[in-house]
N, C-alpha and C positions, 0 to 999 in steps of 0.2 A: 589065727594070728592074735599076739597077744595086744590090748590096749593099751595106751600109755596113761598112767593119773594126773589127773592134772588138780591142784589147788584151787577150790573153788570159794573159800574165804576160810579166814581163821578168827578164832574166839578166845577169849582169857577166861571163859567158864565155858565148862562140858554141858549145862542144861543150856544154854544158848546152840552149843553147835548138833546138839540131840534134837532140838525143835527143828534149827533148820533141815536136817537130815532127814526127818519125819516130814519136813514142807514136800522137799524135793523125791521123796518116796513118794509119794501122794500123786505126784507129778509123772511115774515111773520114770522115773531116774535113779538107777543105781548109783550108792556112794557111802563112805567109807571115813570114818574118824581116825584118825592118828592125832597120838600122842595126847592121848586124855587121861592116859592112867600116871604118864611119866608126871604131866602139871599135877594131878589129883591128889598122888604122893607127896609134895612138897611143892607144892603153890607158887615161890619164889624161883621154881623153872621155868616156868611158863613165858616170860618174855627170851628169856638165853635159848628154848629151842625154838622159836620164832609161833608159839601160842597153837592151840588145839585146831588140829586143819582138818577140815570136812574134804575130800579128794572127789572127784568123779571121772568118767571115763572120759577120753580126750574129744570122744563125737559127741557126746551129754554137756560139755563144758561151757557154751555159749547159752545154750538153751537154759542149765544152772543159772546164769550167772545173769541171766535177765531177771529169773526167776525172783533170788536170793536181792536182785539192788532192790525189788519191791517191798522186800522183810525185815533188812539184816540194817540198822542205822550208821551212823557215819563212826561211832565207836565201837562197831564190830560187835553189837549187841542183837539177837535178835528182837523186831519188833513186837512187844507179846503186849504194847497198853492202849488203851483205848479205843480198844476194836479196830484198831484203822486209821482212826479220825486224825488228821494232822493238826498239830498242835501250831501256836500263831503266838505272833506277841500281842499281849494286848494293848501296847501304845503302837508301833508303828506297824501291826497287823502282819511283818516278816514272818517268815518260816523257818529263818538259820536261827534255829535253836539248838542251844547244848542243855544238855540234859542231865542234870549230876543225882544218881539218885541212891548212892551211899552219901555219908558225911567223912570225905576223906583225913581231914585234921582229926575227927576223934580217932581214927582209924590208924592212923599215925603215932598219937600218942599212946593210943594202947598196945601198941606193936613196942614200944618204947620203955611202957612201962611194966608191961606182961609177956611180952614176946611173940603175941601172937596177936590180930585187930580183932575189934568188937566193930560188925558189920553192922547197924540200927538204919534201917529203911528211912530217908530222908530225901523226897524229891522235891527237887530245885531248880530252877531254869532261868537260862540265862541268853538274853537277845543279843545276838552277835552284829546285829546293825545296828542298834540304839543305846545297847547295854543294858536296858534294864531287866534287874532277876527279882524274881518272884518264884513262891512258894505255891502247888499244889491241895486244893485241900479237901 
């Protein structure tokens, strides 16, 4: 009998949804990327086909998806920093952190000005309980 797939998180980059495939391999769970090549090609698909979906079998899907809430962050990025360690604010010690770690306005502009962004590694964070952002160093 054949299984049904089931969506077990999606990514706007293929190395995020290759890590997490290689987590859940590790785990023996079988599973399966779609549409990494269609986003790969022209980049500005990737939200119109609903982003890069790691799939797995329908009995694997629960077990994934415990898996994957331990990795995967709330922007569908897998977790690859700081070994683990959960980051905090440092005034009101929170953990709802966002995490910006392109600098999207240059990124913008040069889509603007050149037609395609210049991605330059810029991490930044920003506490969602107190507001305050700060810089990584």
């Amino acid at each position: 009998m054949h299984s049904v797939l089931r969506t077990a998180a999606t990514f706007e980059y293929a190395h995020f949804a290759h890590l997490a495939k290689t987590k859940l391999e590790s785990e023996d769970i079988e599973c399966f990327i779609f549409d990494e090549h269609t986003s790969s090609m022209n980049w500005f698909y990737t939200n119109a086909i609903g982003g890069i979906k790691l799939k797995v079998r329908g009995e694997d899907y629960e077990r994934a998806s415990i898996i994957l809430k331990e990795h995967v962050d709330d922007n569908n990025n897998f977790d690859e920093s700081d070994e683990g360690i959960k980051l905090s604010c440092p005034s009101c010690h929170s953990d709802n952190i966002k995490d910006e770690k392109f600098s999207k306005r240059f990124a913008y502009i040069s889509i603007l000005l050149l037609g395609f962004p210049l991605l330059f590694k810029k991490r930044k964070y920003e506490c969602k309980s107190c507001g305050l952002k700060w810089s990584k160093k």
